[in-house]
C-alpha positions, -999 to 999 in steps of 0.1 A, spaced: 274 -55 -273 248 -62 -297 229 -94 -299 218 -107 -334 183 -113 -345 193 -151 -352 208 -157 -319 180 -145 -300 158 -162 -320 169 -197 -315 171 -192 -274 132 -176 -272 115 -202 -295 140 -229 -273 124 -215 -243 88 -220 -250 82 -183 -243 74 -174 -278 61 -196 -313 77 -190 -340 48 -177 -356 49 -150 -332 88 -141 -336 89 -139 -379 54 -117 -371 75 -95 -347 103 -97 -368 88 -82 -396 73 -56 -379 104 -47 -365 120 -48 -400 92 -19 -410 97 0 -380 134 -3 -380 130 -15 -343 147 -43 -331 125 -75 -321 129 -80 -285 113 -44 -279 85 -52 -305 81 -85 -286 77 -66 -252 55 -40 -267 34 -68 -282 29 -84 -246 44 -117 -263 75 -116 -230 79 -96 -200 107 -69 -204 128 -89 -173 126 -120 -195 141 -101 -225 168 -91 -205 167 -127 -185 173 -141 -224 199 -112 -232 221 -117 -207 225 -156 -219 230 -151 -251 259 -124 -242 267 -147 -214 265 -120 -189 254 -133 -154 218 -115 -144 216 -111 -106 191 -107 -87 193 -82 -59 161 -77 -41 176 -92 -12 207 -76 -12 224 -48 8 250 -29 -5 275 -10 17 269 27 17 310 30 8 304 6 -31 267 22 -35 278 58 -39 307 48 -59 281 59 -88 262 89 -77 227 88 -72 215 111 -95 237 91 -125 222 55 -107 188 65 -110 190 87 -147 206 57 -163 193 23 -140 228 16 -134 241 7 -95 272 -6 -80 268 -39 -57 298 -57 -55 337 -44 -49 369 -62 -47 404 -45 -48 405 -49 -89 373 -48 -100 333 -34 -93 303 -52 -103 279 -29 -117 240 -43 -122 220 -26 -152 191 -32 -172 205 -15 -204 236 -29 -215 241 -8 -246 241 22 -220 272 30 -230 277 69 -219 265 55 -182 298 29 -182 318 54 -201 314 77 -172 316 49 -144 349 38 -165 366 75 -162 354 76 -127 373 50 -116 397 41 -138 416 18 -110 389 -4 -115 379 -30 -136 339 -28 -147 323 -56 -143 291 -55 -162 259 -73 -152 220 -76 -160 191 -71 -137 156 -66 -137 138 -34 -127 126 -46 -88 160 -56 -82 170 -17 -97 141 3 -75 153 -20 -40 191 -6 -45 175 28 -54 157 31 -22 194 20 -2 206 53 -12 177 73 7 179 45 37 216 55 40 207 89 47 182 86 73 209 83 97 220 119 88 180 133 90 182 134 131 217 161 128 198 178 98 165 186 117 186 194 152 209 219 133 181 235 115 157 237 144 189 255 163 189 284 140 152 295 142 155 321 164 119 323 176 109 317 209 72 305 218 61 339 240 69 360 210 55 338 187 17 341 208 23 377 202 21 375 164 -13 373 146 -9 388 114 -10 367 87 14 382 68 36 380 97 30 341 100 36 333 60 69 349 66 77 326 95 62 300 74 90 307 46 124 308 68 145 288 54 155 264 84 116 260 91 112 246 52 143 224 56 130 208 89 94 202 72 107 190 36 133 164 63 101 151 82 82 147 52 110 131 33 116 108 63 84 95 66 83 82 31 115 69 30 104 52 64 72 38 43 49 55 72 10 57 68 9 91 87 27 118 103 16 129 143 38 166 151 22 167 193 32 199 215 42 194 251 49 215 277 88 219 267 92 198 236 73 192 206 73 152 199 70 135 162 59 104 158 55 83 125 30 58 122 45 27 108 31 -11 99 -1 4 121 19 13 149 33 43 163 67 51 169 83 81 186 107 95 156 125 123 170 123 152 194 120 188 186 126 220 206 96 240 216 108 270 200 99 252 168 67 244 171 45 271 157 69 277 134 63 247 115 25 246 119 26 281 98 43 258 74 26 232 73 -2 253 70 13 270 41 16 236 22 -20 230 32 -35 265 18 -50 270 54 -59 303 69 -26 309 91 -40 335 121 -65 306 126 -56 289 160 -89 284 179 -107 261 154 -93 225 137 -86 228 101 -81 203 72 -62 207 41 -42 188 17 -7 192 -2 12 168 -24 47 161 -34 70 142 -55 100 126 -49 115 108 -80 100 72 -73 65 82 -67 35 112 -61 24 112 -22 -5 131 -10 -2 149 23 -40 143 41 -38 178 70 -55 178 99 -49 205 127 -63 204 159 -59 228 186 -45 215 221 -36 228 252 1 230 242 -4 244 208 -18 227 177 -17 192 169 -10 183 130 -15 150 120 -5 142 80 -19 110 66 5 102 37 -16 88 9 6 71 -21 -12 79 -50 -2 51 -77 -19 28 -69 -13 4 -95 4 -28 -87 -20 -35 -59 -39 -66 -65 -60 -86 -43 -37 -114 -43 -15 -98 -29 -33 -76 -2 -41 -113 14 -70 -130 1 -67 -165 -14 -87 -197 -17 -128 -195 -12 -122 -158 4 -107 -151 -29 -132 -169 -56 -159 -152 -41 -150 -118 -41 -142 -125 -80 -178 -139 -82 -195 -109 -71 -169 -84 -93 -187 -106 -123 -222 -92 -112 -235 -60 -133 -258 -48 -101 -255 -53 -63 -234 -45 -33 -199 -50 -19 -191 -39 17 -161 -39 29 -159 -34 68 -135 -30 95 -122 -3 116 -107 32 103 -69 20 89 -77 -15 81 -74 -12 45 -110 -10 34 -101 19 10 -74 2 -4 -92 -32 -13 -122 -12 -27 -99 5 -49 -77 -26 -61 -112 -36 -73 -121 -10 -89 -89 -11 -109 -100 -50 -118 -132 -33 -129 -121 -5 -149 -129 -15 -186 -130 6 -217 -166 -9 -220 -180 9 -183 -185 39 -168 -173 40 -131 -179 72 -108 -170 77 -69 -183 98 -43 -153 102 -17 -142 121 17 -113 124 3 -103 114 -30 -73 91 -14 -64 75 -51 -62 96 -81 -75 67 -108 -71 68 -145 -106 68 -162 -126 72 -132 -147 97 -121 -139 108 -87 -161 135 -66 -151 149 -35 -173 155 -10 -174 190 5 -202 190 38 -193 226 48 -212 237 14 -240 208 20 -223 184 -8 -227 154 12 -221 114 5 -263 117 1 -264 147 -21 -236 133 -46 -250 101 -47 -284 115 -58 -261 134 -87 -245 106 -97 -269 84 -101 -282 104 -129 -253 106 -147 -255 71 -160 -227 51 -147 -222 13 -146 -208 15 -116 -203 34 -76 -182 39 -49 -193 59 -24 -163 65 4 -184 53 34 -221 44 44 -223 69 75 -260 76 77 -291 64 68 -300 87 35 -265 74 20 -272 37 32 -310 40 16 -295 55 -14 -268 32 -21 -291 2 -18 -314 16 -42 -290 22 -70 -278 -12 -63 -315 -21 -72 -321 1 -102 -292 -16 -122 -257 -4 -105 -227 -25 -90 -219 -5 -57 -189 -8 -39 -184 11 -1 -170 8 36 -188 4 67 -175 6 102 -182 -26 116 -161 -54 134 -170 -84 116 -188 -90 82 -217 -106 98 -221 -76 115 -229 -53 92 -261 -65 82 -277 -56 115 -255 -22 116 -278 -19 79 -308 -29 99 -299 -3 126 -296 23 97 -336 17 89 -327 -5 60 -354 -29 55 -340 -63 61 -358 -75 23 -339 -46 9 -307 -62 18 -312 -100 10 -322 -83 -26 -290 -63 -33 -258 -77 -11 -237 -98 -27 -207 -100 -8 -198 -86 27 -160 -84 36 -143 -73 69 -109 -76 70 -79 -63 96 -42 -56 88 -13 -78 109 25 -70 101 46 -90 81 77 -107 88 106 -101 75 131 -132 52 151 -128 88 121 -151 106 132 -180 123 110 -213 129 100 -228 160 74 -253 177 40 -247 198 38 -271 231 11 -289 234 -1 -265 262 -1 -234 238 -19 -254 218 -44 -260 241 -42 -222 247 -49 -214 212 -77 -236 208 -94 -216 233 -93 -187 207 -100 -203 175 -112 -237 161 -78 -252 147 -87 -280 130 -110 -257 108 -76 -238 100 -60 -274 95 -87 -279 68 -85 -247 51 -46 -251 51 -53 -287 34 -79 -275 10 -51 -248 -1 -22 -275 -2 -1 -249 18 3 -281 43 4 -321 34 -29 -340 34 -15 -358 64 -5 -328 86 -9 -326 119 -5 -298 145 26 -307 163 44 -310 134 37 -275 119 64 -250 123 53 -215 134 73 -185 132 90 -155 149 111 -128 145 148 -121 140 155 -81 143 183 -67 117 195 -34 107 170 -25 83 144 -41 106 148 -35 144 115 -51 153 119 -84 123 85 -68 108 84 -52 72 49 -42 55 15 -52 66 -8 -78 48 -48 -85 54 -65 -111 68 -104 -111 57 -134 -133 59 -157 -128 27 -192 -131 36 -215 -145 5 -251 -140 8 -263 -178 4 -300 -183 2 -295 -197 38 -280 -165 50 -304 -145 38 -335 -166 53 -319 -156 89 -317 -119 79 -356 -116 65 -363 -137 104 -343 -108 119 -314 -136 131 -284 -121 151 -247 -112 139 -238 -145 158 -266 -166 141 -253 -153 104 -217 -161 114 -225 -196 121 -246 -206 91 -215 -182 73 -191 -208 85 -209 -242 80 -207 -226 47 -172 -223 39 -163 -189 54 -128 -185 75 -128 -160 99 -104 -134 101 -90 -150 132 -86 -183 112 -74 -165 84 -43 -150 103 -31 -182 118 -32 -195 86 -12 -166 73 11 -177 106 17 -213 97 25 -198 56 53 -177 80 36 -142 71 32 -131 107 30 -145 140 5 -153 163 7 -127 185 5 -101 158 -28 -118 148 -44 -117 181 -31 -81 189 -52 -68 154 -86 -93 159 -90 -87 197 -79 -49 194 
């Protein structure tokens, strides 16, 4: 099917999308590059790629569908096998006795149809557009389908390794180990685990000996959940593995270990973060799984919005200064640093990092890992990198007072320095600075921003509405001050300038099959500390956490307590969730 120039001219400068100026200008150049102008269009940035195909499918008059909600039976799914689904972006969603709907986002993929055609030649092919989200979501179905098959996989696997746990004590050698290491059923049950947990969208991987069993549990939406039970017979056997993967020393089972491996499954890159830790059972391994594109995030979307939001912006417009980002270990600071750094990253600058570890491999940054068993420290790196003129810094974390004295004074001489600090509010890392030996003038002179922030699980589209009474109300005005929250939500216009309490829905869950608990994904909920000249009178008179917070809010500032039950009334988590994470 081929779409002329002329007909897809008239429906984009209908649209508003594109002038006309701009379509003869990338019609020309399409002309001379014998390209055709939609794709010169795209490449120019003029429309999005999901437009094009949004306008394609119109002027073909083939229905686009959206499917990012949608779940397709295993039985019409892999009526087109996986391997032909994700090579050509082609998927089957929709089957009735003549005919199968099949969603694409190439139309003129015709060796992809030709096969789907000869495949199943009782049926009628029903062509349809898409975009690419819609593609990757029925992509990832055909791994979720499987993960019902993972739990026979592991237990027939584990069954054939034929080693018992006394005459595993018995074997040293580490020649002996690496060929334990490489049995075949042991690499099958480690590459099922691993493959598990990302299709399960865990942050990290706990493999715990007991007395009989060996338990795995996968950490998921900050919680952990028991994932399956192994024999005990296994257990060394797939710490030589892991091990293996890890490039760590094998016959070594008194001391703990780190180590790192990656792999890649056809969607994405994910680093395997090793720590092994010997127990009374055996040894421990816990794998942090670290997703190593990090492109896409944006701060928009990790939670932050009105005043939280403009201010965070604000200070990322400052060529010198600090911005701290607090909050216990797995709150996200790492991840919100980063996102900002990605805003940062111009041609024009020159951005370095100082990290333990390197959790995000970034395009055009410099990126140090620090190395303490050799004396490379977050101090001694800093000191280096200082001198090799960059714009601006990331160190990993503020842990001592060499790196916190450093940090503030290349903030001083000239650099914008971004870090993490282990605090519980943001308020509260100015005397955690003080505690450091920071001199309290030293900070008023170089903070700009302070952020502390806390991650709640999200609900899933399943949620269902309902009503607080006027005693949970009263309850939950205990906890935090709701008519600030009202205001905030007015401010926003997420409510109507007349709301009131009572009449505010709130929300719960409604468990599915994909989602046995309702939840899906996390989300933050931050309060974004600016350094007013108020705020930074009570810091050079010494003034408490407490004292900061409360000149913080008269100015403007929403707690994270205030900012999660304002996520609650948007219908992004629930109350309890909120409470659970802030009072933790």
């Amino acid at each position: 099917m081929i779409i002329e120039n002329k007909q897809l001219k008239t429906f984009v400068i209908d649209s508003g999308l594109v002038s006309q100026v701009d379509f003869e200008i990338a019609e020309k150049e399409a002309e001379e590059k014998k390209k055709e102008v939609g794709e010169v269009l795209v490449n120019q940035g003029k429309i999005s790629e999901d437009n094009l195909r949004r306008m394609q499918a119109y002027v073909l008059g083939i229905p686009f569908v959206d499917l990012k909600t949608q779940k397709v039976p295993f039985d019409v799914l892999s009526l087109i096998p996986e391997p032909i689904a994700r090579n050509h972006n082609i998927v089957a969603f929709k089957k009735t006795e003549s005919s199968l709907e099949v969603a694409m986002l190439d139309i003129k993929d015709l060796p992809a149809t030709d096969f789907i055609k000869k495949k199943l030649r009782s049926l009628k092919i029903l062509p349809r557009l898409t975009d690419v989200d819609s593609i990757k979501y029925i992509l990832l179905q055909y791994q979720k389908s499987l993960k019902a098959e993972f739990g026979d996989l592991i237990a027939k696997d584990a069954a054939s390794i034929k080693i018992n746990a006394d005459s595993h004590d018995k074997i040293t050698e580490a020649g002996d180990l690496r060929k334990i290491a490489e049995d075949l059923p042991v690499i099958r049950v480690v590459d099922t685990l691993l493959k598990h947990a990302i299709i399960q969208n865990a942050s990290d991987i706990h493999i715990e000996p007991q007395e009989n069993q060996v338990l795995v549990r996968y950490r998921i939406d900050g919680l952990l959940h028991d994932a399956m039970i192994l024999p005990k017979n296994v257990d060394s056997s797939i710490v030589a593995r892991i091990k293996v993967l890890s490039n760590l020393k094998l016959d070594e089972k008194r001391l703990p270990q780190d180590g790192r491996f990656k792999i890649e499954t056809p969607d994405e890159k994910v680093s395997f973060r090793v720590s092994v830790l010997p127990t009374y059972y055996g040894e421990k391994v816990v794998m942090r799984l670290l997703r190593e594109n990090i492109s896409g995030f944006t701060l928009e979307g990790s939670g932050l919005h009105g005043i939280n939001l403009d201010r965070i912006h604000e200070a990322l417009k400052q060529a010198t200064g600090m911005i701290l980002t607090t909050g216990p270990t797995g709150s996200g600071k790492t991840t919100t640093l980063y996102t900002m750094l990605d805003i940062l990253n111009q041609p024009d600058v020159n951005i370095s990092t100082i990290e333990d570890p390197i959790e995000y491999q970034m395009a055009r940054i410099n990126q140090t890992q620090v190395k303490s068993e050799i004396g490379f420290t977050f101090s001694s790196g800093l000191r280096t990198l200082v001198r090799q003129d960059p714009d601006i810094i990331m160190v990993g974390e503020i842990r001592d007072n060499e790196t916190a004295s450093l940090a503030i004074n290349a903030a001083l001489t000239g650099h914008l320095v971004l870090s993490t600090l282990h605090t519980n509010s943001a308020a509260g890392a100015i005397p955690r600075l003080i505690d450091m030996k920071v001199e309290p003038f030293l900070l008023v002179s170089t903070i700009n921003v302070l952020i502390a922030q806390r991650l709640v699980r999200k609900l899933c589209d399943s949620k269902e509405k309902y009503f607080l009474t006027k005693a949970e109300f009263e309850r939950l005005g205990k906890t935090v001050d709701l008519e600030r929250v009202l205001n905030h939500l007015k401010e926003e216009n997420i409510v109507a300038k007349d709301a009131v309490w009572e009449k505010l829905p709130f929300y719960r869950p409604v468990p599915t099959q994909d989602s046995p608990d309702g939840f899906n994904g996390r989300v933050g909920i931050h309060e974004v500390l600016s350094m007013s000249s108020t705020i930074k009178e009570l810091v050079m008179k010494s003034g408490t956490s407490d004292d900061i917070e409360v000149q913080a809010k008269k100015e403007g500032m929403m707690t994270m307590l205030e900012d999660g039950i304002f996520k609650a009334v948007q219908g992004l988590t629930v109350i309890e969730e909120v409470l659970r994470v802030v009072t933790e």
